[in-house]
N, C-alpha and C positions, 0 to 999 in steps of 0.2 A: 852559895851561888853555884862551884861545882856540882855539888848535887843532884840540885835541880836541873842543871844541864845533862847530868847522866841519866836522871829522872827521863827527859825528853827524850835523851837519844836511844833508849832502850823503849819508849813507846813509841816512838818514831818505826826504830827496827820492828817492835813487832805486831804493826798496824801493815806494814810493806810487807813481811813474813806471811799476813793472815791474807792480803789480795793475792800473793804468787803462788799459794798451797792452798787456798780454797776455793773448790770448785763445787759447789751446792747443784744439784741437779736443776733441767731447766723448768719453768713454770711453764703452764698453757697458757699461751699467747690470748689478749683479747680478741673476742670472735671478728671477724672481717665483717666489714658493713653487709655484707653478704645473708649476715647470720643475725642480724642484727634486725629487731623489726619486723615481723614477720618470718623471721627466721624459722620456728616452730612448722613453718609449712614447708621450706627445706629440710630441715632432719626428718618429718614424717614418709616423705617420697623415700628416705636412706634409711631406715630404721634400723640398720647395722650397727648407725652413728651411736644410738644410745640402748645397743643390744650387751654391753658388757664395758667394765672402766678397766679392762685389758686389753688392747691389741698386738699382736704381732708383726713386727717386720722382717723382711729379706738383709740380709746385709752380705757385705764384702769386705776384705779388709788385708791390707800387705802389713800389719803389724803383727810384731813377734807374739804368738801364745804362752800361756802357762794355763796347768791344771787341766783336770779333766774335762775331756772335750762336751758333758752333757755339760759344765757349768765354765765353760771358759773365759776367762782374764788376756785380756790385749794389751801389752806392755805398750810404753814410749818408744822401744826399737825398733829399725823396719825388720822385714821380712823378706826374701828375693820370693818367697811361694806368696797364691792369692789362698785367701781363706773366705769360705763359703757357710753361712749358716741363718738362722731365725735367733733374734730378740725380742724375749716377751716384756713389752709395758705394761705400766698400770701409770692410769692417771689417778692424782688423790690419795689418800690412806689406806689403810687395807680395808677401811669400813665406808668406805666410801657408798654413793648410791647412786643409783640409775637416774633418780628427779636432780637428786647436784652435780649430775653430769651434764643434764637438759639445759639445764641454768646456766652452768659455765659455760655451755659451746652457745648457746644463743643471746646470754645478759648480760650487761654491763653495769657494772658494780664496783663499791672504791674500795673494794676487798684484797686482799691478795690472792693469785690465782695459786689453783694447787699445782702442785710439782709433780715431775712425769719421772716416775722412775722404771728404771731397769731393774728388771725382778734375774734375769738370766738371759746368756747367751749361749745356744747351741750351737757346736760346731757339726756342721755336715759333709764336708770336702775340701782338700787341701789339693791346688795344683801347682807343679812350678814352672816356668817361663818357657811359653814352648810348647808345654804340653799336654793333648789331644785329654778331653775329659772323659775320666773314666767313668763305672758304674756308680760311684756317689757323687762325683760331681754332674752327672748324667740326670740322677734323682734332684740334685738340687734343681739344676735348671728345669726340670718337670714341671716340680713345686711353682715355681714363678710363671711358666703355661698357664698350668693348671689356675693361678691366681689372675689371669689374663682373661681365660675361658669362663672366670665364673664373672667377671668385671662388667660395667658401660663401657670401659674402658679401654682400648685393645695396646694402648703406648705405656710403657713403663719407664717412671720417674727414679733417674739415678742421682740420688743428694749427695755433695760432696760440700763437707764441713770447712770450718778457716780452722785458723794456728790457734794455741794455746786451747785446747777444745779434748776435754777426757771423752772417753768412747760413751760414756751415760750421757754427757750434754749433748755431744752430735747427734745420738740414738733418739734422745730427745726434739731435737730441734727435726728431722727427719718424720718421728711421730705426728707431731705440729702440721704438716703435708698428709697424712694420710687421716688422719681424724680428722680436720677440717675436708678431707675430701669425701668428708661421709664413709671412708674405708673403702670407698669404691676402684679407687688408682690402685694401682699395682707401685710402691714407692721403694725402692731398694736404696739403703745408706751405704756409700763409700766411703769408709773410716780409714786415713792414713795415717800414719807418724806423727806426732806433734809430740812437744817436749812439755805441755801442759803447765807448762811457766813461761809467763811472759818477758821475761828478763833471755831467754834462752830462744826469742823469735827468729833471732839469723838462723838459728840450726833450724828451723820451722819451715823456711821459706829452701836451705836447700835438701828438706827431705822431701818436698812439695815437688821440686824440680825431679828428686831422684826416684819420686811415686811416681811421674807423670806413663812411662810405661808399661806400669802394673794397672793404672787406672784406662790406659788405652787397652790394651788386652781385653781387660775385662771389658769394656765394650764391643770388640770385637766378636767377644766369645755370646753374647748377649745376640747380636748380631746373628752368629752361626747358628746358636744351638738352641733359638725362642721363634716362638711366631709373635714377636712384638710387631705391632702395626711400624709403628717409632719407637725413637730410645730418645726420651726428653732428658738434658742433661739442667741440674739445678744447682751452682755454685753461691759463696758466699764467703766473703771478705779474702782470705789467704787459698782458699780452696779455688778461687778462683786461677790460682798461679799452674796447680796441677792441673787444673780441670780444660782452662787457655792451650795448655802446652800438649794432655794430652790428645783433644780432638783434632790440633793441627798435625798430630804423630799421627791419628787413624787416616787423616785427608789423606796427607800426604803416602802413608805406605799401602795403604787398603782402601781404596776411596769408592769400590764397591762396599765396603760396611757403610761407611762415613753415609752414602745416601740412604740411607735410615734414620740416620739424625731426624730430628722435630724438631721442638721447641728447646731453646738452650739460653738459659736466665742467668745472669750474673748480678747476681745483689751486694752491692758494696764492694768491687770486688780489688783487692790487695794483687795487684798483678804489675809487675813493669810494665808500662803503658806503652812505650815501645814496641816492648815484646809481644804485646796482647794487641795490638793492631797486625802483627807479623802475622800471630795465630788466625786472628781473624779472618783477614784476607786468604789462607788456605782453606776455612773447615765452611764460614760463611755463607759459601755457596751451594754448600752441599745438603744444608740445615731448611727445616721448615723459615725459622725466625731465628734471630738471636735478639734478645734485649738485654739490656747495661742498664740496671739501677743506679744512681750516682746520688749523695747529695754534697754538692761540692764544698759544705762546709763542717764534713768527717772530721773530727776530732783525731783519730785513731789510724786515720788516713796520711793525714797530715805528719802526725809520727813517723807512720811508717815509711815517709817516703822522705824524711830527715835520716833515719837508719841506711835505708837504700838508697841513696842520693840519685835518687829519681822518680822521677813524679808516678802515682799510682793508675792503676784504669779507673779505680771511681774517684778520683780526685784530679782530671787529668791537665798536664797542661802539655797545649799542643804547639810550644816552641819549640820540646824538646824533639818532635817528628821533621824530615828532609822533606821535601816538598812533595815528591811523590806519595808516600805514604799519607803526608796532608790532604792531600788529592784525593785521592781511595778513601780515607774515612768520609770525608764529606759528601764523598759522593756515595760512598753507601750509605751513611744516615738519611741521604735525600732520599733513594729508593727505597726499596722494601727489604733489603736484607740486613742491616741496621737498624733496631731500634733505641734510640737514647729517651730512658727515663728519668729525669730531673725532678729527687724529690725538693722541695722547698718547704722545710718549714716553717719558714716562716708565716705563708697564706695555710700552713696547717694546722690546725688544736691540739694541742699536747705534747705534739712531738717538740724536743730537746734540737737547737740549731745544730749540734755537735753531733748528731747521732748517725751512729755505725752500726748500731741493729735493728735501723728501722723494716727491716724486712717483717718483722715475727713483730715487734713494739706497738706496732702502729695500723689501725684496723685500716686504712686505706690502702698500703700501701700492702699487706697482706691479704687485702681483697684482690687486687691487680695481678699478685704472683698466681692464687688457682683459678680467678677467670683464664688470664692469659694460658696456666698450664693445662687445664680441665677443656678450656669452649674453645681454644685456638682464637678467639677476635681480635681485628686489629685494633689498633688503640683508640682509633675513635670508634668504632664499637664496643668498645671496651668502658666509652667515660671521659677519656682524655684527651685534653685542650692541646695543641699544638704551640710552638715556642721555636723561635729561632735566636742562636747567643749570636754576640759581637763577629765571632767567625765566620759565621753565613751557617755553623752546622746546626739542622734541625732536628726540635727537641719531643718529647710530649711533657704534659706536667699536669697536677690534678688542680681545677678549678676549685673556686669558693665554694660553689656548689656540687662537688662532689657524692654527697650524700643523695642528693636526690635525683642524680643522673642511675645511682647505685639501684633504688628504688626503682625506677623505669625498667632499669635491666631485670631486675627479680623475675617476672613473669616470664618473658619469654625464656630465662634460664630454668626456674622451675619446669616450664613446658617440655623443653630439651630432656632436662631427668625423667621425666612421668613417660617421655613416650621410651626413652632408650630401653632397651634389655640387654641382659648378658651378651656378649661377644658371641659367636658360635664358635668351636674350636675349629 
């Protein structure tokens, strides 16, 4: 009977050993109703989408280097300098092909999707806090014009990743944004610190806190030294904590950059709820939109705000706000500077009540994030059914028929790509 008990406790240990140390690169996401159905007449307008199963992204990032800068490695430690460079992806194997690439971005299939990996990252410029960019960090921000000028696009998309997230899954999940945009957005990944084990989340959340600086700068510096139309900001579950804290840092010290802000998404987001209504009500005003994805029955959420004994922003509960701040949120979800997205899945197909990646998981709710980041519409042009909770705060939420609100929209969205051309510089 010992035995077997030690039997257990050593697969026990190293079933728990294999989720905290295995981090498998991320899959391509199912296409977005978007892509879906007709979809083939979307990637024909972008043929960029299926001109090669590599693309390249911009990235940034305050973690510590090693190795040579043509092929560099980002540790778990922070960094007080910003690091500036391109990672090249490949979606699929290395034998992959042009038609299984067609298929994956536009079909649904009970296959498993292929995995996006990180072939290399280039470092291009190294700056530290404070300081005025020189002739390579000069080139970098070129490069990102230059990726402006040649776009429909003229706003650039800053992705900032959650906790426990290796720089290959972030790198990925940011991919996910730029191939589903047809490669037409300009999407730069902001990769901070995370300890890449989930047992080690409290250091996560206060390296999250102590990035939020290095990720305000870098905004700034986007701000000064780019002709970006806007700077869309794109959070998700813990990155939301840095990402909350640093925009209410730009409001408040720089609040000539801060109106550049666009559109700024929080999917799921791991933030004291508190605190991220504080953020709010500074940077809110300054922003095209902000939307809050939530589904209030986050699995991951719920933990995380037993660790933090405090309720999260996408799980939020609002006893723990003073009435004032009560006040303010409701009244900006009433107008237009709040938007609250309430996923439910339960009125949805497939999706898990529990889920915390519904952002990427779930082709509805990843259709909403590049309509919303690509066409700017508001939610009911967008598709989405209005909702008010017990609070009086007003919500949007996706109806039964979702899918064929989706389909209505197709055209006039294709219309939009067919007639746009490049930016002029």
């Amino acid at each position: 009977m010992r035995r077997i008990f030690l039997v257990l406790l050593l697969l026990g240990a190293g079933v728990t050993a294999f989720f905290v140390f295995h981090h498998p690169p991320m899959r391509l996401m199912p296409p977005p109703l978007l892509f879906q159905e007709g979809g083939d007449a979307v990637v024909d307008i972008v043929p960029a989408l299926v001109e090669d199963t590599r693309l390249e992204l911009l990235y940034a990032t305050n973690r510590l280097p090693v190795g040579q800068k043509e092929d560099r490695i980002y540790t778990v430690a922070p960094d007080r300098r910003l690091h500036f460079g391109r990672a090249t992806m490949r979606i699929g194997g290395e034998g992959s092909t042009l038609d299984e690439l067609r298929e994956w971005t536009t079909g649904v299939d009970a296959g498993d999707r292929p995995f996006i990996h990180l072939e290399r990252m280039r470092e291009q410029a190294t700056l530290s806090p404070g300081e005025a960019p020189g002739p390579e960090a000069a080139a970098w921000f070129a490069e990102l014009d230059a990726a402006l000028a040649a776009s429909r696009d003229r706003d650039v998309l800053v992705y900032v990743h959650g906790a426990n997230t290796t720089v290959e899954r972030a790198a990925g999940q940011a991919a996910q944004l730029l191939h589903f945009a047809g490669r037409e957005a300009v999407v730069v990944l902001y990769a901070w610190p995370t300890a890449e084990n989930f047992l080690r989340y409290p250091r996560d959340i206060r390296n999250a806190f102590g990035g939020a600086p290095h990720l305000a700068e870098f905004l700034a510096l986007i701000a000064g030294h780019t002709r970006a139309r806007e700077i869309d900001v794109f959070t998700y579950s813990a990155g939301a904590t840095i990402g909350s804290d640093a925009l209410a840092l730009l409001a408040r010290a720089r609040p000539q950059d801060a109106t550049r802000l666009g559109e700024v998404y929080h999917a799921a987001p791991d933030a004291d709820f508190r605190g991220f209504v504080d953020d709010l009500d500074a940077y809110s005003g300054a922003a095209r939109r902000v939307t809050t994805a939530v589904n209030l029955g986050d699995s991951a959420l719920r933990l995380a705000a037993a660790v933090n004994r405090a309720s999260r922003a996408g799980r939020p509960d609002l006893r723990e706000l003073d009435p004032d701040a009560a006040e303010w949120l409701l009244a900006a979800a009433e107008g237009e500077g709040l938007e609250i997205l309430q996923v439910q899945p339960e009125a949805m197909p497939d999706l898990a009540a529990s889920s915390h990646t519904f952002w990427y998981d779930d082709p509805w709710v990843s259709n909403d994030v590049l309509v919303t980041l690509l066409f700017h519409l508001t939610p009911d042009e967008r598709g989405l059914e209005p909702g008010a909770a017990p609070s009086g705060a007003r919500y949007w939420t996706f109806s039964a028929d979702y899918p064929s609100r989706v389909a209505v929209l197709r055209g006039p969205l294709r219309a939009r790509l067919s007639a746009a051309s490049p930016a002029e510089p």
